[in-house]
C-alpha positions as CSV (number, residue, x, y, z in Angstrom):
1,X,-4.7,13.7,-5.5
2,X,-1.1,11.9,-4.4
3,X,0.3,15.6,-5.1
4,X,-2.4,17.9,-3.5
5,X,-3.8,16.0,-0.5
6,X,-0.5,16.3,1.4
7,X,-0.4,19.9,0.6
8,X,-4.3,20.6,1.4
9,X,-3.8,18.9,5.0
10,X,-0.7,20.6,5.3
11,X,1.1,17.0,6.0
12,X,4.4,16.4,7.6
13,X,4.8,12.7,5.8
14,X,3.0,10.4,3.4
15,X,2.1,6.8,4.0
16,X,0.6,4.7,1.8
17,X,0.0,1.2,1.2
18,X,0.4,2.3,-3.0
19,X,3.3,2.4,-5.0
20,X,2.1,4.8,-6.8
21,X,1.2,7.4,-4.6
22,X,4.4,6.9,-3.0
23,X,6.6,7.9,-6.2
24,X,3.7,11.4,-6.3
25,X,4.7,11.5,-2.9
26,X,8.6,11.6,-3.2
27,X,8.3,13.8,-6.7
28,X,6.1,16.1,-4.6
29,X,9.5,16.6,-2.0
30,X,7.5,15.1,1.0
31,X,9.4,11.8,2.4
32,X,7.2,8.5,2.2
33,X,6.9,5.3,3.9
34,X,5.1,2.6,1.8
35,X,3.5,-0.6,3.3
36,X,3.7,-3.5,1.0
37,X,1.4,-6.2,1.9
38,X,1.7,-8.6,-1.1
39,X,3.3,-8.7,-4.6
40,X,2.8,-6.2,-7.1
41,X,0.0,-6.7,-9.0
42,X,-1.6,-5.7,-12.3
43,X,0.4,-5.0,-15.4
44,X,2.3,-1.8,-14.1
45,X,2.1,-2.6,-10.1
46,X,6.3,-3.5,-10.6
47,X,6.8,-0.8,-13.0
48,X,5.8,1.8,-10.3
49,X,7.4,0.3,-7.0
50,X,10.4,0.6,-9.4
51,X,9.9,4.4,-9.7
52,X,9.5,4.8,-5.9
53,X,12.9,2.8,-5.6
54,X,14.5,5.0,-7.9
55,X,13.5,8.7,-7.3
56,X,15.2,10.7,-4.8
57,X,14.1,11.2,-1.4
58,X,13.9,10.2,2.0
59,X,11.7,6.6,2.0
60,X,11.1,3.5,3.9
61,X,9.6,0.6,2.3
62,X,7.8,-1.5,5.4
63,X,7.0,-5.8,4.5
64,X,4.9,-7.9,6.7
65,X,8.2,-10.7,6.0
66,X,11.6,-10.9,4.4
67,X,9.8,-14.1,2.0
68,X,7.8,-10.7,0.3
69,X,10.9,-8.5,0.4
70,X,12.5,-11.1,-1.8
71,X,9.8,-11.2,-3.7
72,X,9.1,-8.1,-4.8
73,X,13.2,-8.0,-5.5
74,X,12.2,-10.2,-8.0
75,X,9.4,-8.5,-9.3
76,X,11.3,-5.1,-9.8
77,X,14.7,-6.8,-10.7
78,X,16.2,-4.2,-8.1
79,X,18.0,-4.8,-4.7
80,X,16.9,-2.8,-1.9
81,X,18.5,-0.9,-0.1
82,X,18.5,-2.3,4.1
83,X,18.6,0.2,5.9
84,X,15.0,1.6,3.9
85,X,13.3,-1.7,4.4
86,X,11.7,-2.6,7.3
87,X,10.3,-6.1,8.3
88,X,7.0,-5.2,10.1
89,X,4.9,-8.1,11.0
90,X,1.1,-7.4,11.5
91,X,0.1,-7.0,15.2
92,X,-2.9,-7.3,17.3
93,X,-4.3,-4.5,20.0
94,X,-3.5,-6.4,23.6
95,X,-6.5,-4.7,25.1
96,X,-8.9,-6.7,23.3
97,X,-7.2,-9.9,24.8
98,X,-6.8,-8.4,28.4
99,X,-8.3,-10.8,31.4
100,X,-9.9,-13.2,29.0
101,X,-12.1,-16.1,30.6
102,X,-10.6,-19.8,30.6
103,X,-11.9,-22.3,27.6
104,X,-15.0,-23.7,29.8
105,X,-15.7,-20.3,30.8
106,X,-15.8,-18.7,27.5
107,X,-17.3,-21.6,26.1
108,X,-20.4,-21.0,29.0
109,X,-20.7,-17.5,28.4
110,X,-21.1,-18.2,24.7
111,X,-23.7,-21.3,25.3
112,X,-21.1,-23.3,22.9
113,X,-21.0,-27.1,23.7
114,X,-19.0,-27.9,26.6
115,X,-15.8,-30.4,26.4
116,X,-12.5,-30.1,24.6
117,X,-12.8,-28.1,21.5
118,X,-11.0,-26.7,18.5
119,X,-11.2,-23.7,17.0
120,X,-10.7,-21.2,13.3
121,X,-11.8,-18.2,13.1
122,X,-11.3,-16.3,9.5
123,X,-12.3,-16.4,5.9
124,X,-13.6,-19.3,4.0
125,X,-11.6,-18.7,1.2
126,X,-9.7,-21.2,-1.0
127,X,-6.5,-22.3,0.8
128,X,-7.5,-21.6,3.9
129,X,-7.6,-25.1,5.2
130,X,-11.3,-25.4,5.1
131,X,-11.2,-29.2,3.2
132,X,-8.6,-30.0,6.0
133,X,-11.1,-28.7,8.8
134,X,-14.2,-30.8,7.3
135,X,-12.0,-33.9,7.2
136,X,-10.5,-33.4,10.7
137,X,-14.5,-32.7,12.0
138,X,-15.1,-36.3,10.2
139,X,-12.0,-38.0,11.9
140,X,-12.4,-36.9,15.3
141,X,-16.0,-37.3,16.2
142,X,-15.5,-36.8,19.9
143,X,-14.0,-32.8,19.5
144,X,-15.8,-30.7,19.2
145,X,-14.6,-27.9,16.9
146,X,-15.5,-24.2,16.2
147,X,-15.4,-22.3,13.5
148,X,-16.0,-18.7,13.3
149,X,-16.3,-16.5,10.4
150,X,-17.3,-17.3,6.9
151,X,-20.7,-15.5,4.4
152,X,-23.8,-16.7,4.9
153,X,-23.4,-18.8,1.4
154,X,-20.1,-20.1,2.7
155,X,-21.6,-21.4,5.7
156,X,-24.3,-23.0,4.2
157,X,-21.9,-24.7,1.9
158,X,-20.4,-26.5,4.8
159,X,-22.9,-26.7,6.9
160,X,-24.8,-28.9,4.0
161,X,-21.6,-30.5,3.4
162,X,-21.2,-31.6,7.1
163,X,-25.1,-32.8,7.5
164,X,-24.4,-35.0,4.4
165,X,-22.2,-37.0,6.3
166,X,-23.7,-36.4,10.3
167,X,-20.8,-34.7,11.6
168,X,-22.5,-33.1,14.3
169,X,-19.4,-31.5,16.4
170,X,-19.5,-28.7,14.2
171,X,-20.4,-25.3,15.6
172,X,-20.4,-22.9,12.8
173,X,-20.8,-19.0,13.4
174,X,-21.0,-17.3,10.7
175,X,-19.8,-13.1,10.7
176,X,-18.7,-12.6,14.1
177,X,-18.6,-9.0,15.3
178,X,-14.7,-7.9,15.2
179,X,-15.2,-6.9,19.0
180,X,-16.4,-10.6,20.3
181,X,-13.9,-12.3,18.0
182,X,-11.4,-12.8,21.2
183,X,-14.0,-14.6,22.9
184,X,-14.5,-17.2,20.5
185,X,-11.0,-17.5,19.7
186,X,-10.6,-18.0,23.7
187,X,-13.3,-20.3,24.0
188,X,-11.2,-23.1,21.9
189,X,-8.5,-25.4,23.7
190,X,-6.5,-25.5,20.7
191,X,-6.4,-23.1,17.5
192,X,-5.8,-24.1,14.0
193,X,-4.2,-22.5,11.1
194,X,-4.5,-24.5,8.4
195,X,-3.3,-22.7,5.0
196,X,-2.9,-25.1,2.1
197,X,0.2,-24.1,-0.3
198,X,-1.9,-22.2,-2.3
199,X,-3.7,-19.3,-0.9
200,X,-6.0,-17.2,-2.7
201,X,-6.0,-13.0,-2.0
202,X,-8.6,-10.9,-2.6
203,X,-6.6,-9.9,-5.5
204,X,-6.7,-13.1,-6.7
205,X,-2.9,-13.6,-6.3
206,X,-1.5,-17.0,-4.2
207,X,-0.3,-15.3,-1.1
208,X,1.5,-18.5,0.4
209,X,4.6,-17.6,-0.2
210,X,4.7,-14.4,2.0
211,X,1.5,-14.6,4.3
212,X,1.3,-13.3,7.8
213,X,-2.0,-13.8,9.1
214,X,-3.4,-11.4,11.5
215,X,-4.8,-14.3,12.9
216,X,-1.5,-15.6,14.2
217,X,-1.4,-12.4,16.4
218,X,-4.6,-13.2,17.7
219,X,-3.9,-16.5,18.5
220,X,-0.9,-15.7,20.6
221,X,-2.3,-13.3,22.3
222,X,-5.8,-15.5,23.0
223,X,-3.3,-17.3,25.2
224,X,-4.2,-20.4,23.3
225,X,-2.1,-23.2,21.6
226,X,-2.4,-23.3,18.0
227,X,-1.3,-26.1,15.3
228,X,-0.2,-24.3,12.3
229,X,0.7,-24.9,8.1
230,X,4.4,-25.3,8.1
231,X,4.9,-22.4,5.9
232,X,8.7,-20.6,5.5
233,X,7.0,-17.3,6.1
234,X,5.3,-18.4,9.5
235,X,8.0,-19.4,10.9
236,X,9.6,-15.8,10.9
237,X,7.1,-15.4,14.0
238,X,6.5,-18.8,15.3
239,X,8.7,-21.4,15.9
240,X,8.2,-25.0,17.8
241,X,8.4,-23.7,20.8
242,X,5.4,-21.5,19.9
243,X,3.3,-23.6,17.8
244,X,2.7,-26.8,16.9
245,X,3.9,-27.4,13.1
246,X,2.0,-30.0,10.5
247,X,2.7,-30.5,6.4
248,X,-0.3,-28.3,4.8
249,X,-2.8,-30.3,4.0
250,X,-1.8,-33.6,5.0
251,X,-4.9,-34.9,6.9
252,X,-3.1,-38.0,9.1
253,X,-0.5,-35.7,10.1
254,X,-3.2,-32.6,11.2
255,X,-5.2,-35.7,13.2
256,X,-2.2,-36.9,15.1
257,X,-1.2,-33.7,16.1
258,X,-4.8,-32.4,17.4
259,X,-4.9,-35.9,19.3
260,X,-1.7,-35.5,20.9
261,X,-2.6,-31.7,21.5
262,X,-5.5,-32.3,23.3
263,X,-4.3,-35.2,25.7
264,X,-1.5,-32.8,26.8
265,X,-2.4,-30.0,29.1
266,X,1.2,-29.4,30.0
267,X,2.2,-28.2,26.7
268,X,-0.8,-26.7,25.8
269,X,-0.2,-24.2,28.3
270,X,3.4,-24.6,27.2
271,X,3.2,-23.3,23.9
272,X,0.5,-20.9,24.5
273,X,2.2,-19.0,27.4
274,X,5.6,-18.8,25.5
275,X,3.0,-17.5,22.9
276,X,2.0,-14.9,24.6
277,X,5.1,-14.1,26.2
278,X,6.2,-13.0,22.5
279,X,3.2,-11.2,21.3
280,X,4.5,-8.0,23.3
281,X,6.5,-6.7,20.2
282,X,3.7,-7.3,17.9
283,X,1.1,-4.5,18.7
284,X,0.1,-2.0,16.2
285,X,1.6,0.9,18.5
286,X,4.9,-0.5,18.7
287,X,4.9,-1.4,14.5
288,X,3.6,2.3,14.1
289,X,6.7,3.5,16.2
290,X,9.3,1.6,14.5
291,X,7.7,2.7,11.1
292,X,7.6,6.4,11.5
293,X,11.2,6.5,13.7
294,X,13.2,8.8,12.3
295,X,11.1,9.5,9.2
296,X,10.3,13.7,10.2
């Protein structure tokens, strides 16, 4: 299908997010751009990346960081070339985060409690931060805290967790439809992402090492503060004068930092305006442009 799809629609270029159809592609004469998410996987994942590396061709390999550049390095045993990679972050579509209403207002359009509050929105997932949420909820009975996303079994899960021990200044969502998601995410004061040094993919793989959490682009663009994991491959985005850095999983630390977050309006809007002011080269049209310049 690699070989006679591109022919069928009588296509210009291939891009794929799999090794594999990229090598069909380059065999097949057509050039290729390959978007690499996360380490090979499986037992010939690094066998074929290795085949797209070494067949003729014009190619461009794209990585969401330089940490999973490095890593598939590794995984192949090959160098790449530079000037056929190409760091490419994920983005976020601005128009969904044009004119968005203040915290309060949000927060009264959405009939959410009213008063300072802090927000996730994402999968429950293991190494997501949820343990570090529940314990935060527990340590700061006054916030109130937000959290969007999650099955109905995983919200259930914690909602039974959190009536076990009466934290009531939990608001949990559940599925949120993709096109409200910037309303919740606006309606918090602060934003937390709070990935533990293991994360778990779908694949089943720990993505840790070379995450770059779509999130993140929605978070800057929300306008809001956030308080993130101090992860290496965050901080090829965000840096302190972005976002608000805390050791993953360390609960004392993640407390201080929402306390001192919250009794600082200045540098909320501080670190969410400077934010905001850098989400402008992370849109999905501008990553689209830079991945298909000069590939015709």
């Amino acid at each position: 299908y690699a070989q006679s799809a591109p022919r069928k629609f009588k296509a210009d270029l291939i891009y794929t997010w799999l090794p594999q159809s990229a090598a069909f592609g380059l065999w097949s004469g057509y050039p290729v751009v390959l978007e690499m998410h996360a380490d090979t996987a499986g037992r010939f994942g690094a066998w074929w990346l290795r085949q797209f590396w070494m067949s003729r061709g014009h190619k461009r390999m794209l990585v969401t960081t330089q940490a999973l550049r490095k890593a598939l390095e590794r995984s192949t045993r090959l160098q790449f070339p530079d000037e056929a990679v190409q760091a490419a972050p994920n983005g976020v579509d601005l128009d969904r985060y044009a004119n968005l209403p203040a915290p309060a207002e949000a927060r009264r359009q959405l009939n959410l409690k009213d008063g300072l509050t802090v927000g996730f929105s994402g999968h429950f997932y293991a190494g997501r931060g949820m343990d570090l949420l529940f314990e935060l909820a527990r340590a700061l009975p006054d916030v109130n805290f937000l959290w969007a996303g999650g099955t109905p079994d995983a919200v259930e899960e914690w909602r039974a967790k959190l009536n076990a021990v009466r934290a009531s200044n939990v608001t949990l969502t559940g599925f949120i439809e993709n096109s409200r998601l910037p309303l919740y995410q606006s309606a918090a004061d602060v934003l937390l992402m709070p990935y533990g040094r293991a994360i778990s993919a779908s694949s089943g793989q720990n993505i840790a090492e070379v995450i770059n959490p779509m999130k993140m682009f929605e978070y800057m663009a929300a306008g809001r503060p956030m308080i993130t994991a101090d992860l290496p491959a965050i901080r090829e985005v965000l840096d302190e004068t972005r976002a608000v850095f805390c050791e993953p999983g360390d609960v004392s630390a993640w407390t201080s930092a929402v306390k001192k977050l919250l009794s600082d309006e200045k540098r909320r809007a501080t670190l969410a305006a400077n934010a905001r002011r850098a989400i402008g080269k992370y849109t999905w049209l501008a990553r689209a442009q830079r991945a298909l310049e000069n590939m015709s």
